[in-house]
C-alpha positions in Angstrom: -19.8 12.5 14.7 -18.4 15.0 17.5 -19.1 12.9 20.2 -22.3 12.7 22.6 -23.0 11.0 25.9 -23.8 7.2 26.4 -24.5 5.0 28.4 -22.0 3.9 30.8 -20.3 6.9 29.9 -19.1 9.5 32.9 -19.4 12.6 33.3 -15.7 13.6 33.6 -15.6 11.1 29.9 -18.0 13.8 28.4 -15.4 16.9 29.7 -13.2 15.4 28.1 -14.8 15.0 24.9 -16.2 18.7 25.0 -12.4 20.0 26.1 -11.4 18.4 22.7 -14.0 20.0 20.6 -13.1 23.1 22.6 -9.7 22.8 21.2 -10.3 21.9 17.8 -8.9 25.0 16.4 -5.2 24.3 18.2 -5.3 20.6 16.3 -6.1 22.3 12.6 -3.2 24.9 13.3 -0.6 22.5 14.4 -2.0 20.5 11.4 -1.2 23.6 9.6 2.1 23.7 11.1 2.9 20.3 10.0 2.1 21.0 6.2 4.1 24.3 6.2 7.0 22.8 7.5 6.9 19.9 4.9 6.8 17.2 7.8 4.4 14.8 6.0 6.6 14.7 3.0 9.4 14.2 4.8 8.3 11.2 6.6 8.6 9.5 3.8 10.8 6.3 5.8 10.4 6.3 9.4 13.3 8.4 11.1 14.1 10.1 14.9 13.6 13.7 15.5 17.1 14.7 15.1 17.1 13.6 11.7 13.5 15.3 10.8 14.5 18.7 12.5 17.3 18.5 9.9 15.3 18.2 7.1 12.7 20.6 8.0 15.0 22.8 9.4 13.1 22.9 12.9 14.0 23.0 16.7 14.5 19.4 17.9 13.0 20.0 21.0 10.2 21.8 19.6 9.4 19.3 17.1 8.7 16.6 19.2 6.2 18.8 21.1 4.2 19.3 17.6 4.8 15.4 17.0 3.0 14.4 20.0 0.1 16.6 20.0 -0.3 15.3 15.9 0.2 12.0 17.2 -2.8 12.3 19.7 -4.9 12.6 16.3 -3.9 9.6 15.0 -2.1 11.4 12.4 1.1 10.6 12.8 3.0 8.0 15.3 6.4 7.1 17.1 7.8 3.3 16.7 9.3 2.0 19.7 12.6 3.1 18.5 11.6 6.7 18.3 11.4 6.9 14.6 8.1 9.2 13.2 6.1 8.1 10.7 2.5 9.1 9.4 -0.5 6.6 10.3 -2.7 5.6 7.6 -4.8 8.6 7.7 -2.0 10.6 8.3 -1.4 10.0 4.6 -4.2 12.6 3.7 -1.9 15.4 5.1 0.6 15.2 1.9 0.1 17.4 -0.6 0.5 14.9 -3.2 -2.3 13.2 -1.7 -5.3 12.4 -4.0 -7.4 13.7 -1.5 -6.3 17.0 -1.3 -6.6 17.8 2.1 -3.7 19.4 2.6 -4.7 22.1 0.3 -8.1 22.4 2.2 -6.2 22.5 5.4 -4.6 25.3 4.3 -7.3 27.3 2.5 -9.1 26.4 5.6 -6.5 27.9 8.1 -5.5 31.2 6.3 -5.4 34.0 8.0 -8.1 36.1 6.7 -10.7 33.1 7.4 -9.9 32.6 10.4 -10.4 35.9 11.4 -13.9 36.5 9.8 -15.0 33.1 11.8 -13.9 34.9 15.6 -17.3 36.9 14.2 -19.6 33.9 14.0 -21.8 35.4 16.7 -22.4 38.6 14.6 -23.1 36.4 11.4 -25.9 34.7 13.6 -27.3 37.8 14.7 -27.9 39.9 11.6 -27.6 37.1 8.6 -24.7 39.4 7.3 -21.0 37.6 5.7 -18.4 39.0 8.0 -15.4 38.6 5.4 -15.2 42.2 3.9 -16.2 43.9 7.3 -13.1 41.8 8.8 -11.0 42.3 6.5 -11.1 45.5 4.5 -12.0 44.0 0.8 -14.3 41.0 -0.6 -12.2 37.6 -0.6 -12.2 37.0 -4.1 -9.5 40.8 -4.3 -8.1 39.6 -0.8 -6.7 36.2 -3.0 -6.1 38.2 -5.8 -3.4 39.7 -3.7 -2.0 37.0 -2.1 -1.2 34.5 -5.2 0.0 32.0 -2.7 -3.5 31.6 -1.1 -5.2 32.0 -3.9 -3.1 29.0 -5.6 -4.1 27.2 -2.5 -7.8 28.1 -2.8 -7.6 27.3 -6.4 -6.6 23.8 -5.4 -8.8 23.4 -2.7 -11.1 23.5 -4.8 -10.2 21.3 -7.9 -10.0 18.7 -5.3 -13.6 18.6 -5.6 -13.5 18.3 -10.1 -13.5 14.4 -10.0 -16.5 13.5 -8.1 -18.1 16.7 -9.7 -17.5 15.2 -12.9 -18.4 12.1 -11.9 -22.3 13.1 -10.6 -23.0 15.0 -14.3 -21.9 12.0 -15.5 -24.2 9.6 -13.8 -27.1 11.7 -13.5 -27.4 13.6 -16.8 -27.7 12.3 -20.4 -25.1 13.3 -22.5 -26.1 12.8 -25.7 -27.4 15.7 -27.2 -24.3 18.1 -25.2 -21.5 18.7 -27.3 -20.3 22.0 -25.6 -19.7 22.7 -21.9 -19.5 25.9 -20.3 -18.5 25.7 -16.7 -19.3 29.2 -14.9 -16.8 30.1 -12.2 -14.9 26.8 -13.0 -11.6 27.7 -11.0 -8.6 26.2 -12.6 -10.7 23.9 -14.7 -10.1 20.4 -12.5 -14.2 19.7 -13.4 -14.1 20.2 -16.6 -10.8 18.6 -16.8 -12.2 15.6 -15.3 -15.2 15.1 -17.5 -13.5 15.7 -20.9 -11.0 13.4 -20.2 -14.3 10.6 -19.2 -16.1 11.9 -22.4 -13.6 12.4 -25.1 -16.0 13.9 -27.9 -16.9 16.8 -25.3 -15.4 20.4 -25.9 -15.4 22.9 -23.0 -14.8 26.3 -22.0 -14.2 27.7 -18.3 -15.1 30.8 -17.6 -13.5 33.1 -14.6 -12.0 35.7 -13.4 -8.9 36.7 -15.6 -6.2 35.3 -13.3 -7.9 32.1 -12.4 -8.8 31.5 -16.6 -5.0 31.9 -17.2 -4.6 29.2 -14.8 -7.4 26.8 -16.1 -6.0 27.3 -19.5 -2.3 26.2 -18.6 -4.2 23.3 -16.5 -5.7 22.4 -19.8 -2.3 22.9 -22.0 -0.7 20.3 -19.5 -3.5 17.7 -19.5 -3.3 17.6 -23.7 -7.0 19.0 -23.5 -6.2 22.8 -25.0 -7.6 21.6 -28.4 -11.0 20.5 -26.7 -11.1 23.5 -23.5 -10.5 26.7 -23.5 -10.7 29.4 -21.0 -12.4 32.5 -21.3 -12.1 36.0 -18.8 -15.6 36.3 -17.7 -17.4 37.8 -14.8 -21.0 35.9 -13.6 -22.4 39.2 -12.8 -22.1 40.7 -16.4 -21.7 38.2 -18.8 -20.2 34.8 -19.8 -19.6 33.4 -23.0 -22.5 32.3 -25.6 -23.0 28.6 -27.2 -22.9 25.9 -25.0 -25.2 23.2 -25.0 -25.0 22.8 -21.2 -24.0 25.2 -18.3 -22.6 24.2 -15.6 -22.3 26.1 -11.8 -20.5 23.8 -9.6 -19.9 25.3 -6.0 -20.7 28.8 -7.2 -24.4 29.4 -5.7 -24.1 28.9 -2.2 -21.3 31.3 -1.9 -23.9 33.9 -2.5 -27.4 34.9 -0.7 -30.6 34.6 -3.0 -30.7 38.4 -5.0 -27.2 37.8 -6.0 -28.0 34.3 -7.1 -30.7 35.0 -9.2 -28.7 37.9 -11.1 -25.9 35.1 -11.6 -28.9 32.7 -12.7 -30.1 35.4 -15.0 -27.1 36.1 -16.9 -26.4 32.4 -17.8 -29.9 32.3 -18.6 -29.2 35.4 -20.8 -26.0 33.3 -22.6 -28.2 30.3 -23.4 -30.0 29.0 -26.4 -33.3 27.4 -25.9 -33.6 24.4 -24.4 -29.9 24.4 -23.4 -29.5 22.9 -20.1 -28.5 23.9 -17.0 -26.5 22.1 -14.2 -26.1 22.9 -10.7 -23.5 20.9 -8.7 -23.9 21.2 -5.0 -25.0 19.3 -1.8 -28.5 19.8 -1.1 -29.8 20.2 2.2 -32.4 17.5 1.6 -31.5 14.8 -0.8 -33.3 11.6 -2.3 -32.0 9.5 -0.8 -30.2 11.1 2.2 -26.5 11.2 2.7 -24.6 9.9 5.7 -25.1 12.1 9.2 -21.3 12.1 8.8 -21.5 13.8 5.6 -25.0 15.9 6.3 -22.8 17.2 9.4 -19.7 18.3 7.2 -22.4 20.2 4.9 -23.7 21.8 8.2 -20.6 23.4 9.1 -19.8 24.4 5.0 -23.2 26.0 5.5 -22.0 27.9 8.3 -18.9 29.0 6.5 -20.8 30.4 3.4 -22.7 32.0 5.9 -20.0 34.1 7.9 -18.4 34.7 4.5 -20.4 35.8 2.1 -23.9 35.6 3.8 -24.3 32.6 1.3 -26.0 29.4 2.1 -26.0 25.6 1.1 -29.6 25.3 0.2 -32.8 22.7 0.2 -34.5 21.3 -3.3 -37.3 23.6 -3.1 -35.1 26.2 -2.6 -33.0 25.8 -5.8 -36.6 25.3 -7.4 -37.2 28.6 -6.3 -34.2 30.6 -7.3 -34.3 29.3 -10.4 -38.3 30.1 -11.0 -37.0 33.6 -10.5 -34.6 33.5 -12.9 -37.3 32.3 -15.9 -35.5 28.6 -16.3 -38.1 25.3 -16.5 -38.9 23.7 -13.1 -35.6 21.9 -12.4 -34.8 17.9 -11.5 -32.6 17.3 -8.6 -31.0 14.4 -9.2 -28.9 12.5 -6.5 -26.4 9.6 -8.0 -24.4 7.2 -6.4 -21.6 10.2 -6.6 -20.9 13.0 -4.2 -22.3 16.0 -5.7 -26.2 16.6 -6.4 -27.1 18.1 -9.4 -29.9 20.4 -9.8 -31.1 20.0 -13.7 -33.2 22.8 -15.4 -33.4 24.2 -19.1 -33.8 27.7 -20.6 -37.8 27.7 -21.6 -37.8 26.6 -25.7 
């Protein structure tokens, strides 16, 4: 994962690999760098530096220094003429890329972020998000006003729709859900994603106004507008009556406990009896367990809802908790072949 002692393994072997940790916030900038300057894209044949400073409009000599240091990543890589291309995983860095990383990369490495994580220490001591103190305002206004970002963010986040879509789909029966209400559903990506798998499924997403505009052109463009629509809501208040099935998918563990129950509480409020309830997230503790690779990603997302928000990914007994609070059945925690976990409950009948 990050790198440990072995055997056989000196000590000056195990500087190194700490120096590189150390600097692990150089790599994601010039990674940054890289995406801002359109490099990936523009590798799209192999070609000298000359010709990429040209295209990129970038200092020769200053390219090649940001070339080599990406290279060291195995990200991208000279041939022995001195034409750059990206390596395989290199790949990942285009923003056309099915992965998406390049819009996490960015999400990740904007400014405002980054700042609010130089106050980890304080987030350790006093179990407080750091965000707003940082910076002046809560994040969610901060992207309001920078629509850039907040496109970014947006993105960043639909990345995640497909294999969202993909766990309600293998862990929940469908049958009896005609209508889908996804709380705090971004641009729409999930919901996108699971009409499109399940084609007698109507939807509705349900966000803040600027982000529902965007989920309902997302929708338009996909040929899904008769089957979704959007809807201005806020979590905290209210969101829109008559689905069969509710769905919060990354939402609670951007937020500590008392603010997750009130979310909790208002869905619960918008639901019929017996309508379900589906909570998409990684749980701490799944059944069976994920890869240490993956449980170490969550570990450092759990981290970052923490010097955020003060939010938290969170164990099964946890959820069960939370959602005891906020009157629904004792939930199911289902853990598919898929990404996501999903945490099932119901409103009581």
């Amino acid at each position: 994962m990050w790198g440990s002692s072995v055997a056989g393994v000196s000590a000056e072997d195990d500087l190194w690999a700490v120096t590189r940790i150390v600097r692990g916030a150089w790599v994601t900038l010039c990674l940054r760098a890289a995406v801002e300057l359109g490099l990936p894209e523009a590798m799209d044949v192999p070609q000298d530096v000359e010709t990429l400073a040209g295209r990129v409009g970038a200092d020769p000599d200053a390219l090649l220094r940001l070339l080599r240091a990406i290279a060291d990543a195995d990200l991208m890589k000279p041939d022995d003429a001195g034409r750059w291309s990206l390596s395989a995983r290199g790949e990942h860095l285009r923003r056309d890329h099915p992965s998406g990383l390049a819009s996490v990369l960015l999400a990740t490495a904007w400014g405002p972020k980054l700042h609010t994580w130089e106050r980890m220490a304080d987030a350790v001591r006093t179990g407080q998000g750091m965000f707003e103190e940082v910076n002046g305002l809560p994040m969610w206004e901060a992207l309001a006003r920078e629509p850039e970002a907040e496109t970014v963010f947006n993105a960043s986040m639909a990345r995640r729709g497909t294999g969202q879509a993909a766990s309600i789909i293998a862990a929940c029966d469908l049958a009896e859900v005609g209508v889908i209400v996804d709380v705090g559903g971004g641009n729409g990506a999930m919901l996108e994603a699971l009409l499109t798998r399940e084609p007698r499924l109507r939807g509705v997403v349900a966000d803040r106004p600027e982000v529902a505009r965007e989920a309902e052109e997302r929708m338009a463009a996909a040929g899904l507008a008769d089957r979704c629509s959007a809807a201005a809501a806020d979590f905290f208040a209210e969101v829109p009556q008559g689905g069969d099935a509710y769905v919060l998918s990354s939402i609670l563990h951007d937020w500590a406990d008392e603010a997750c129950v009130r979310i909790l509480r208002v869905v619960r409020d918008a639901m019929a009896p017996g309508a379900r309830l589906w909570i998409v997230e990684k749980v701490l503790d799944p059944d069976p367990p994920r890869s240490a690779q993956a449980q170490a990603e969550l570990h450092l997302v759990d981290l970052h809802m923490l010097v955020l928000f003060a939010g938290r990914e969170r164990t099964s007994a946890e959820y069960a908790a939370l959602l005891a609070q906020a009157g629904f059945d004792p939930p199911v925690v289902h853990a598919p072949d898929a990404p996501w976990n999903v945490v099932e409950s119901r409103r009581p009948a």
